[in-house]
C-alpha positions in Angstrom: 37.7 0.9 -13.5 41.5 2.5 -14.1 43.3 1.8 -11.1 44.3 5.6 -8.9 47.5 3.8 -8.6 47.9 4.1 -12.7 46.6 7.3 -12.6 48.3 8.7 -9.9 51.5 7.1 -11.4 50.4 9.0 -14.8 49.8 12.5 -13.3 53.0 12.1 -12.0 55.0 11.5 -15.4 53.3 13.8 -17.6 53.9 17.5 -17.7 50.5 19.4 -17.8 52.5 22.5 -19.7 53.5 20.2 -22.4 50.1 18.2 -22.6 48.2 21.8 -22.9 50.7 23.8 -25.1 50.5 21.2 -27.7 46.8 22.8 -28.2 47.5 26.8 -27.1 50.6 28.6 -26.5 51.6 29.6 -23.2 54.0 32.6 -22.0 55.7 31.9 -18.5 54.5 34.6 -16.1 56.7 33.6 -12.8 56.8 30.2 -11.5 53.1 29.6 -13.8 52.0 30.1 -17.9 49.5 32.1 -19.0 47.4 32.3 -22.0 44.3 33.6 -23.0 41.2 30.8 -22.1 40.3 28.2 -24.8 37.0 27.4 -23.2 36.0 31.0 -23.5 36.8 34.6 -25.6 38.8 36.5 -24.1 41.3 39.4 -24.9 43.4 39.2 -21.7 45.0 36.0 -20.3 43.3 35.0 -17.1 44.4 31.3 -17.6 47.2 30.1 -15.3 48.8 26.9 -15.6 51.1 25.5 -12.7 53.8 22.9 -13.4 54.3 22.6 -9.2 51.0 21.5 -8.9 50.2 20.1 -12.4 46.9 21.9 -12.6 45.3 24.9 -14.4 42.0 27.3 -13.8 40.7 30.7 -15.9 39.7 33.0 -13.3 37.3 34.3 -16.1 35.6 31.7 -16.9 36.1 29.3 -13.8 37.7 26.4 -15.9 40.2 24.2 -13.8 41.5 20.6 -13.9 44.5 18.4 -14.5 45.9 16.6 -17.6 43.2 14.5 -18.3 40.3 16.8 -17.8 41.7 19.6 -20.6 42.0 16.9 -22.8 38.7 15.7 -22.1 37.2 19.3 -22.5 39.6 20.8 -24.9 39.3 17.9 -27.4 36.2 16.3 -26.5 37.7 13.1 -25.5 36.0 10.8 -23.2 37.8 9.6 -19.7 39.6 6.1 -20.8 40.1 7.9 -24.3 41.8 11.0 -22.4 44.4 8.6 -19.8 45.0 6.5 -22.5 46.3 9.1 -24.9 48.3 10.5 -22.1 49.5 6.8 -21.1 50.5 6.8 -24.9 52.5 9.9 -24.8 55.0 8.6 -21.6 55.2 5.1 -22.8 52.4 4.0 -20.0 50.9 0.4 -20.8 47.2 1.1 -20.4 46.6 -1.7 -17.3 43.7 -4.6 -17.5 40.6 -3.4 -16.6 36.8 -3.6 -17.7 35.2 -0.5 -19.1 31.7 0.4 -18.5 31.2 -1.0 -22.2 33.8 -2.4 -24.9 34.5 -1.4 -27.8 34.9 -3.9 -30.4 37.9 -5.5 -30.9 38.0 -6.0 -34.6 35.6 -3.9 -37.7 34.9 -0.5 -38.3 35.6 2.4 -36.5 32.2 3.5 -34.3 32.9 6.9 -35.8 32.5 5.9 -39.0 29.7 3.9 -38.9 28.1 6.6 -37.4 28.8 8.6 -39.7 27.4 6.3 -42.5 23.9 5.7 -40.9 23.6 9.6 -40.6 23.8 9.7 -44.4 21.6 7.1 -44.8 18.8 8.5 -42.6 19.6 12.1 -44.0 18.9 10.5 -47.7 16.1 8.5 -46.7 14.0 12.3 -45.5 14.7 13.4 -49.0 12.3 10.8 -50.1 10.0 10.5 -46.8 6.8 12.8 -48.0 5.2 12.2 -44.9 8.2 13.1 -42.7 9.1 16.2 -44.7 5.1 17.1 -44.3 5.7 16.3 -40.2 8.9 18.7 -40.2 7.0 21.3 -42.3 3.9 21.5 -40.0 6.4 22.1 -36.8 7.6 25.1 -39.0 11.1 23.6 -40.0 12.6 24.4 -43.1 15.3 22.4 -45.4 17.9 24.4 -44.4 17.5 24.4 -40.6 17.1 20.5 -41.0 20.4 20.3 -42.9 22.2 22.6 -40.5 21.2 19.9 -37.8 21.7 16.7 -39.8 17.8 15.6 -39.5 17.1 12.4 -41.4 14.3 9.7 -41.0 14.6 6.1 -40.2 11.9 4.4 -42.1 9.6 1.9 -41.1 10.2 -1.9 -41.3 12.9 -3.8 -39.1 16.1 -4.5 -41.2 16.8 -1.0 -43.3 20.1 -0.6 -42.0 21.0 -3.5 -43.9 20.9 -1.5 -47.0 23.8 0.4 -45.8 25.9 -2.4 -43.8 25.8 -5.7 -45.8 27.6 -7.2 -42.5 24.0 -6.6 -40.7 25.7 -9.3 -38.2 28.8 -7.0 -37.4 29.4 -6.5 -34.1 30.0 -2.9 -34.6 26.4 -2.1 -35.2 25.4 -3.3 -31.8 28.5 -1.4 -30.6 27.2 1.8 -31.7 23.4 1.2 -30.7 22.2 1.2 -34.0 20.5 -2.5 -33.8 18.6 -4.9 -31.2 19.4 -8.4 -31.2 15.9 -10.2 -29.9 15.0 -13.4 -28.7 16.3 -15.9 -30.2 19.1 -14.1 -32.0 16.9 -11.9 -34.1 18.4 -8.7 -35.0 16.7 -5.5 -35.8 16.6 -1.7 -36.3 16.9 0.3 -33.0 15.2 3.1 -34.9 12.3 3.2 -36.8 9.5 5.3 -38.7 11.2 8.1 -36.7 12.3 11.5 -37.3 16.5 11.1 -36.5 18.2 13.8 -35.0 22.0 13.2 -34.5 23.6 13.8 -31.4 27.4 15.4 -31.9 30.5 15.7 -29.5 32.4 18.3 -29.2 34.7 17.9 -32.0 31.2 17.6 -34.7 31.5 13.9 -34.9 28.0 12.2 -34.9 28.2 9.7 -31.3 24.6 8.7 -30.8 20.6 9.9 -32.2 17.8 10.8 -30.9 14.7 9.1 -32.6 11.1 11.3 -32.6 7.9 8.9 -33.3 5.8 10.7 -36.3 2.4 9.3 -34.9 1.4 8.7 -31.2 3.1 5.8 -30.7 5.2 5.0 -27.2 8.3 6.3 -26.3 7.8 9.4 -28.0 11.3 10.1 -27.6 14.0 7.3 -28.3 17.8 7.9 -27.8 20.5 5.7 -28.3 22.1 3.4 -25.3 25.3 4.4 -23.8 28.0 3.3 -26.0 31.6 3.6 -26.2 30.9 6.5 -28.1 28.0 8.6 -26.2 27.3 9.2 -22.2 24.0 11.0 -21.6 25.8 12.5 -18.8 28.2 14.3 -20.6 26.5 15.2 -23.6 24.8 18.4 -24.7 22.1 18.5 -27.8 22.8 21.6 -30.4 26.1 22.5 -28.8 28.2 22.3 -31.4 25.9 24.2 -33.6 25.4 26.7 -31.0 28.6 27.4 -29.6 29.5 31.0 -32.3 25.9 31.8 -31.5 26.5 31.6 -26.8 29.3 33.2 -27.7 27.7 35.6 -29.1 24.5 36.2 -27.3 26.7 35.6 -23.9 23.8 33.6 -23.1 23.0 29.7 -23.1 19.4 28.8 -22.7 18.8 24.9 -21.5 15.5 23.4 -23.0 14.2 20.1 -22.9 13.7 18.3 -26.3 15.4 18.0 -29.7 12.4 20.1 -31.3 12.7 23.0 -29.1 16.1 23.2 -30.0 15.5 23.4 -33.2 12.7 25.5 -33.2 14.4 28.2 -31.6 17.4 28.6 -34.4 14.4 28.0 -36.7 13.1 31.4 -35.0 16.3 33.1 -34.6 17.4 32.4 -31.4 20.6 29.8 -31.9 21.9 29.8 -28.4 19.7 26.7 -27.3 21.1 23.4 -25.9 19.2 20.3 -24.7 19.7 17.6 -22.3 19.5 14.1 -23.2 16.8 12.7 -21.5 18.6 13.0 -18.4 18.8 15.4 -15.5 21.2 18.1 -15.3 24.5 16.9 -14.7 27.5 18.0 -13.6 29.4 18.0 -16.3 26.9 20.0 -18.3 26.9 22.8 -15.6 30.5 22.8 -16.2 30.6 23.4 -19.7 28.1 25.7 -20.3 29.6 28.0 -18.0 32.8 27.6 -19.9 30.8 28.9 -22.7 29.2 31.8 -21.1 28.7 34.1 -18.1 24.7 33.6 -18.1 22.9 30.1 -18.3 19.0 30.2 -18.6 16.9 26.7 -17.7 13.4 26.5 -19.1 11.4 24.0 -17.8 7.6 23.2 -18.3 5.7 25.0 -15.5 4.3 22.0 -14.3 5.2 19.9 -11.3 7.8 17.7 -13.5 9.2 20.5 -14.6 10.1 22.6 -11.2 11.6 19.2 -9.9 13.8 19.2 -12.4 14.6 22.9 -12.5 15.0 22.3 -8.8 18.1 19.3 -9.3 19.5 21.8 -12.3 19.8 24.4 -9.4 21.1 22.1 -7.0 23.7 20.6 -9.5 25.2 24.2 -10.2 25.8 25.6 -6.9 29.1 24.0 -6.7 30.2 25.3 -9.8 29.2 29.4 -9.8 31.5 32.3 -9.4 30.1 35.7 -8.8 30.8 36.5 -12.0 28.3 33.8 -13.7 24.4 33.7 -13.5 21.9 30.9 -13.5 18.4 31.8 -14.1 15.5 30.2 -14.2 12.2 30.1 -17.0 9.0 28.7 -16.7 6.8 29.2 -19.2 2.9 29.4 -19.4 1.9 25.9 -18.8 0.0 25.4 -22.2 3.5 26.3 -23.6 7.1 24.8 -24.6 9.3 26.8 -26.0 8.8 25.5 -29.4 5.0 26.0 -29.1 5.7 29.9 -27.7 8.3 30.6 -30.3 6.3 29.8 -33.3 3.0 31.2 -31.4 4.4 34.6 -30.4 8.2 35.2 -32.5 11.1 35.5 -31.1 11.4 39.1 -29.7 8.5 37.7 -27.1 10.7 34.5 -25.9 13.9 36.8 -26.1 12.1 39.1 -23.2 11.0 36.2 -21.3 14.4 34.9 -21.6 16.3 38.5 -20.4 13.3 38.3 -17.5 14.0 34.8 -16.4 13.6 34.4 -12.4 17.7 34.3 -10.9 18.6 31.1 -9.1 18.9 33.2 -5.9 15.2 34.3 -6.2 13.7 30.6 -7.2 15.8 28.9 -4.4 14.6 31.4 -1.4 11.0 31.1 -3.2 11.2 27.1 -2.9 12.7 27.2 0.5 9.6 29.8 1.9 7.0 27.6 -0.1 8.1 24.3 1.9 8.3 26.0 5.1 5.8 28.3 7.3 7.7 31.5 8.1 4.9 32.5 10.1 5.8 29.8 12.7 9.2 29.1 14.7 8.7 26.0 13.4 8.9 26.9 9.7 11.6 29.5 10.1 13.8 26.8 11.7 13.2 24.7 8.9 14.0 27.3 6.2 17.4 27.4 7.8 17.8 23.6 8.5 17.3 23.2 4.6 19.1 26.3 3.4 22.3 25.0 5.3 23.0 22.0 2.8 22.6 24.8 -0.3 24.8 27.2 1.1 27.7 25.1 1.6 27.6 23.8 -1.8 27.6 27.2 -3.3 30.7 28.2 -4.6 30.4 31.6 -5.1 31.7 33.8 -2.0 29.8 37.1 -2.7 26.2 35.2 -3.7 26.2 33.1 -1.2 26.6 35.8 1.5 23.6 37.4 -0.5 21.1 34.2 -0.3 22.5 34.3 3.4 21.3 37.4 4.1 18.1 37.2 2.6 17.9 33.4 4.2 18.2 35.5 7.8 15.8 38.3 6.9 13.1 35.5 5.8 13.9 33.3 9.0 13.5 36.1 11.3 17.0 35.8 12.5 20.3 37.9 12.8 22.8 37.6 9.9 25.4 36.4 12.6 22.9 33.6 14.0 22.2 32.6 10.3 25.6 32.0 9.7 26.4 30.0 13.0 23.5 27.7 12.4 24.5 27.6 8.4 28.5 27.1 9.6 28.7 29.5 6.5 32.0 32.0 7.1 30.7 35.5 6.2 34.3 37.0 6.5 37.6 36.5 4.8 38.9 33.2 5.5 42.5 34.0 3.7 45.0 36.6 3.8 46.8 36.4 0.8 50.4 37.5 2.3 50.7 37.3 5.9 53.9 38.3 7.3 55.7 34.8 8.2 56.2 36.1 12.0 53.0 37.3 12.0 51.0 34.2 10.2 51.3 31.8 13.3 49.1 33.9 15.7 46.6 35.1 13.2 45.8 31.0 12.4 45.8 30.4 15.7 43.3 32.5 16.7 40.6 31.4 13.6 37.4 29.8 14.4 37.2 26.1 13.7 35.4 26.6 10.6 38.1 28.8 9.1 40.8 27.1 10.8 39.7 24.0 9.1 40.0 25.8 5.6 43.3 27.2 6.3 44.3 24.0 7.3 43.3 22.6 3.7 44.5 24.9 1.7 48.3 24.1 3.5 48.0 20.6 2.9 47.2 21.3 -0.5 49.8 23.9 -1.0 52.3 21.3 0.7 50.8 17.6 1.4 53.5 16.8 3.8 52.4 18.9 6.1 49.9 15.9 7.2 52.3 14.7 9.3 52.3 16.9 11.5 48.3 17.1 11.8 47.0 15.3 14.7 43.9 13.2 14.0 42.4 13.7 17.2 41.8 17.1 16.3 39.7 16.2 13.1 36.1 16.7 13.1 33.7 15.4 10.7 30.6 17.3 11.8 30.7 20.0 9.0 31.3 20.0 5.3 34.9 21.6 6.0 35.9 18.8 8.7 34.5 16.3 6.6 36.4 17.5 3.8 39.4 18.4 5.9 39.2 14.4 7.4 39.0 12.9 3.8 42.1 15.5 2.1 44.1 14.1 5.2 43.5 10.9 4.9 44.5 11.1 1.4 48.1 13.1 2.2 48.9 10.3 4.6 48.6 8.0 1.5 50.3 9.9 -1.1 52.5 12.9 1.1 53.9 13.8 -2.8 51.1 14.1 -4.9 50.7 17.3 -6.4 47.6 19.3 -7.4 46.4 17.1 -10.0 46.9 14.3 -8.5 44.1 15.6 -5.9 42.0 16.9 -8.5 41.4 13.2 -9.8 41.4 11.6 -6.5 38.2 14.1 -5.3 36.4 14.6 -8.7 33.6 12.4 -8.4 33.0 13.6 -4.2 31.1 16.2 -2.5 34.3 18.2 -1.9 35.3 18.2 -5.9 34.6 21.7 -6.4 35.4 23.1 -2.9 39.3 21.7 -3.3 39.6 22.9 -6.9 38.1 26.4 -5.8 40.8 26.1 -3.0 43.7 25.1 -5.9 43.1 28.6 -8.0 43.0 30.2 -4.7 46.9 29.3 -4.0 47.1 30.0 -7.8 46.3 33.7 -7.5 48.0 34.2 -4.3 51.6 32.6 -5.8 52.6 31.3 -2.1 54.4 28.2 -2.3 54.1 25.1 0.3 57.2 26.7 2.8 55.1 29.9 3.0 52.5 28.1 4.2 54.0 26.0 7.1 53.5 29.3 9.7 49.9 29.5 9.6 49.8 25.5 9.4 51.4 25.1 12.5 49.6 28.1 14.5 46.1 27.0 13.6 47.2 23.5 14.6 48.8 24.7 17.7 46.0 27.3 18.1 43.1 24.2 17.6 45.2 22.1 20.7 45.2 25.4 22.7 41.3 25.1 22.4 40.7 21.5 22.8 42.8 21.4 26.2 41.2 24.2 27.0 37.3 23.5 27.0 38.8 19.9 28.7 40.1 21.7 31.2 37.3 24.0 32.3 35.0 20.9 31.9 37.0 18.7 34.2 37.6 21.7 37.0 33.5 22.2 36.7 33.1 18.4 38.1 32.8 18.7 41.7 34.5 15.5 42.4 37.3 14.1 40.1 39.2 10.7 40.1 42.8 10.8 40.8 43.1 9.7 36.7 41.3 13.2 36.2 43.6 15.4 39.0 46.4 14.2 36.6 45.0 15.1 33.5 44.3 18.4 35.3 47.8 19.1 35.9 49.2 18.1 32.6 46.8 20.2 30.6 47.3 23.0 32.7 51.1 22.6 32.4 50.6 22.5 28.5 48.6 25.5 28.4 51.1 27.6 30.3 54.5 25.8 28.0 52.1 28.1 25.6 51.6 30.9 27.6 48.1 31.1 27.3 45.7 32.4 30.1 44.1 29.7 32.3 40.8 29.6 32.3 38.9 31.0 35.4 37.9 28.0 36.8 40.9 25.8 36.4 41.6 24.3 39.9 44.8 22.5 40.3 
C-alpha cells in the first residue's frame, strides 16, 4: 500500500491544470478551465477543472476525479503507474512499499512480452486446421479474428519456449504466461485453446483469455492478475468498440469473449465483456464515460439475474439523470451469440432498444421478494428499497423509483421518504443572500442540514472546527458520511478537493462527496460564502438538540437538582437565541 501521507503530500504539490493540459487544452472560464470532455464527444465544453480544489467533473458525461484518476482514465494507467508518474513529475521519491504483485526487477518489459506471445499464438491459428474449423463453425471469419487478435495456443506443455529461449525468465511468470509446478517444473498456462487477447486502454495486449476447443474443464481460462491486468478494471472488446458506442450511443455488456465477437461478427460492434468477474465499479464508470445508455444482458437463468442484480446495485452510485441502465434477458435457450447468428441482427438490435430500465427491474425484484398484499410485505419493500435509494445518485430518478416504491407499498410519497430518509426537495440554494443564508440552514431538517453541512466543509475544511461532535449522528447514510468527512478535516483542515477524492474513493460515500464536489463546481461559491449557512445549520441543529432536552426533562414529573440546573441553563441558551420556549418548559 502507498502511504495517504505520500499521497496527500503529492496532491498537494502537483497542479491538476498542468497534469491535464499536457493531454487537452483548457481556456480559463473564471476562477476554473474548461474544455470540451475527453472521455466523451462533445461540441460544447461542459468540463470544468478547479485549481482551488484540484479536481475536475464533465457535467455531460459525469466524469470527475483528481490527478491521479485522469491519468488513470485518460491514459490507461494503472494506480502505482499513475502516483508514480506524478511523483516523477515533482521530484517525489516513490516511498517503500509492497505492491499487490511485483514487477520484475530485471528482463523484458511485460508489454513486450506480451506482445510477442500474441504473435506467436496469432501465427500458430494460421496453421491450427482444427481451430480455424472451431472458429468457422461459430460463424467467425479471418477478418473479424484479425480485428480481435485471435490466435491458438497449441497443445503440449513447453510451446512458449519456441518464442522465449529464456523459458526460465522471470518475466514469463510475471506476465502469467507460465506455471511453475511441483518440484520446479515449468509449463504453459495456456493450451490447445482458442486465445483471445485482452487490451487496455491504450491497445496494448495486458492479459488472454484462453477458450478450450473440446469439453474439457475450465471452459474459460484467463490470465492471473499481474502487474499488467486487474479483472476489476478491465473491459473485453473496449478498445475495438469504443468509435462504434460512440456511435451507436449505446454500450451493451455481455458475458463471454464469443459473444463479443459474435456480435461485431453480426454487425453490432458496441459489445464489451467482463472478465470473469462481477460488475465492478470501475466498469460502471467507464462505460458511462463512453455513453449516455448502458445495456446488461445476462442469461435468464437464476445465475444470470444475480448477477444482473450486483450490476444494478454497483451502478446506482454512479447515474445522472441524463444516463440509462437497462436491463436484457434473453430467452433461456439463448446467449447472445446463439440469438445473433440464429435470428440476425435487426432481431437483437430490437431486443436491445426494448431492454427492461433498471428502474422497472429493481421495483420488479423488490415486489417479487416481498408480499404487497400483506403489511408485512409492504414494510419490507420499503425496508429494502431504503439501502437502493440512498445509493442512487441521480436526483430526478431516484424521486421516480420513490414514487413508484410508495404507490407499490401502499403508502404516501411523504411517509416513503421519511422511512427511506430520502430528501424529495432541494437541498441547495445555489446563491443565498449572506444575511439571509444563516436562517434558511437553520431551519433544514437534519437530513438536509447534514448535507449542507458537508458540502461547507468541503467547500472550506476548516470550518470543522467549529462543528461540535456531539451533534454528529451516525444513524443515516448522510450522518455517517457527515461523521467520517469530519473526522477527516480534523486530520487534514487544508486538504483540498482532491485530496478528499483519494481519501473516500474506495468508501460507501465515494460517489455521494464527488457528486457533492461538481455541485460547488457549478454553483462557483467559494469556502467564505459558505461560512453563513455553516454556522446557522450548526447553530440551528443546537437550537434543536436543547430543545427536545428541554421538553423531555420538563415532561419528568420529578427531576434531580443536577436536572433543575440543566433546566435553567438550556432555557437560558434558548432565549441568548431568541427562540420560543417550548410549551412545557417549567423553570
Amino acid at each position: 500500500m502507498i502511504p495517504d501521507s505520500f499521497k496527500q503530500e503529492l496532491l498537494h504539490r502537483v497542479d491538476i491544470v498542468d497534469v491535464i493540459e499536457r493531454s487537452v487544452p483548457l481556456k480559463k472560464g473564471g476562477s476554473n478551465y474548461v474544455a470540451c470532455c475527453p472521455f466523451h464527444s462533445e461540441k460544447t465544453p461542459s468540463f470544468t477543472v478547479s485549481p482551488a480544489k484540484q479536481f475536475y467533473h464533465c457535467f455531460g458525461c459525469g466524469a470527475h476525479g483528481n490527478a491521479i484518476s485522469f491519468l488513470m482514465e485518460y491514459q490507461g494507467l494503472g494506480y502505482v503507474e499513475a502516483v508514480k508518474d506524478l511523483a516523477e513529475s515533482v521530484g517525489m521519491k516513490m516511498p517503500e512499499f509492497e505492491p499487490r504483485s511485483k514487477k520484475p526487477e530485471s528482463g523484458p518489459d511485460l508489454h513486450v512480452v506480451m506482445e510477442r506471445a500474441c504473435d506467436y499464438y496469432r501465427e500458430q491459428l494460421k496453421t491450427s486446421p482444427h481451430a480455424v474449423e472451431y472458429l468457422k463453425g461459430r460463424g467467425l471469419t479471418g477478418k473479424i479474428a484479425a480485428r480481435f487478435g485471435i490466435g491458438y495456443a497449441p497443445d503440449g506443455w513447453q510451446n512458449l519456449e519456441r518464442v522465449f529461449p529464456d523459458y526460465s525468465d522471470k518475466a514469463l511468470k510475471d506476465a502469467g504466461l507460465v506455471i511453475d509446478g511441483e518440484g520446479g517444473r515449468r509449463y504453459d498456462r495456456f493450451r490447445d485453446r482458442i486465445m483471445f487477447p485482452i487490451l487496455d486502454q491504450r491497445g496494448s495486449v495486458i492479459a488472454f483469455g484462453g477458450r478450450v476447443l473440446g469439453e474439457g474443464e475450465p471452459k474459460y481460462l484467463n490470465s492471473p492478475e499481474t502487474p499488467l491486468f486487474e479483472k476489476g478494471r478491465e473491459l473485453y472488446g473496449l478498445s475495438q468498440a469504443r468509435p462504434a458506442i460512440r456511435s451507436a450511443g449505446r454500450v451493451v455488456v455481455v458475458e463471454g469473449y464469443m459473444d463479443v465477437v459474435a456480435l461485431a461478427q453480426h454487425g453490432i460492434e458496441y459489445a464489451v465483456a467482463t472478465l470473469g468477474t462481477a460488475t465492478s465499479p470501475v466498469h460502471v464508470q467507464k462505460l458511462l464515460r463512453q455513453t449516455d445508455e448502458v445495456v446488461f444482458s445476462f442469461d435468464g437463468d437464476a445465475a444470470g439475474r444475480k448477477a444482473a442484480w450486483l450490476a444494478l446495485e454497483t451502478s446506482l452510485p454512479y447515474l445522472a439523470d441524463n444516463k440509462a441502465v437497462r436491463f436484457l434477458f434473453l430467452p433461456h435457450e439463448h446467449d447472445p451469440d446463439s440469438f445473433v447468428r440464429e435470428k440476425g441482427k435487426e432481431a437483437l438490435e430490437k431486443k436491445l432498444r426494448e431492454a427492461r430500465p433498471l428502474s422497472e427491474f429493481l421495483l420488479d425484484e423488490l415486489k417479487a421478494r416481498s408480499d404487497p398484499g400483506t403489511a408485512e410485505g409492504r414494510s419490507r419493500l420499503v425496508h429494502e428499497a431504503k439501502p437502493l435509494l440512498q445509493k442512487l445518485s441521480a436526483p430526478a430518478l431516484r424521486l421516480q423509483v420513490l414514487k413508484a416504491v410508495a404507490d407499490a407499498a401502499g403508502t404516501s410519497l411523504e411517509d416513503a421518504a421519511r422511512l427511506t430518509e430520502i430528501r424529495v426537495s432541494r437541498t441547495y440554494d445555489p446563491r443565498p443572500a449572506p444575511a439571509q443564508g444563516a436562517q434558511r440552514a437553520s431551519q433544514l431538517p437534519q437530513a438536509k442540514r447534514e448535507h449542507k453541512l458537508l458540502q461547507c466543509l468541503l467547500a472550506k475544511p476548516t470550518l470543522v472546527a467549529e462543528l461540535p461532535e456531539a451533534i454528529l449522528d451516525g444513524g443515516s447514510f448522510e450522518g455517517r458520511m457527515l461523521t467520517a468527512v469530519a473526522d477527516y478535516c480534523r486530520r487534514s483542515p487544508h486538504a483540498q478537493g482532491g485530496e478528499l477524492i483519494e481519501h473516500f474513493k474506495d468508501s460507501e460515500f465515494a460517489a455521494a462527496i464527488a457528486s457533492s464536489q461538481a455541485a460547488l463546481l457549478e454553483t462557483k461559491l467559494e469556502g467564505d460564502h459558505m461560512e453563513p449557512e455553516f454556522r446557522g445549520a450548526v447553530a440551528g441543529w443546537l437550537r434543536e438538540q436543547r430543545k427536545g432536552r428541554l421538553e423531555a426533562l420538563s415532561a419528568k414529573s420529578e427531576r434531580t437538582p443536577a436536572e433543575q440546573v440543566e433546566i435553567r441553563d438550556l432555557v437560558a441558551q434558548l432565549r441568548d437565541q431568541s427562540e420560543v420556549l417550548p410549551k412545557n418548559a417549567k423553570i
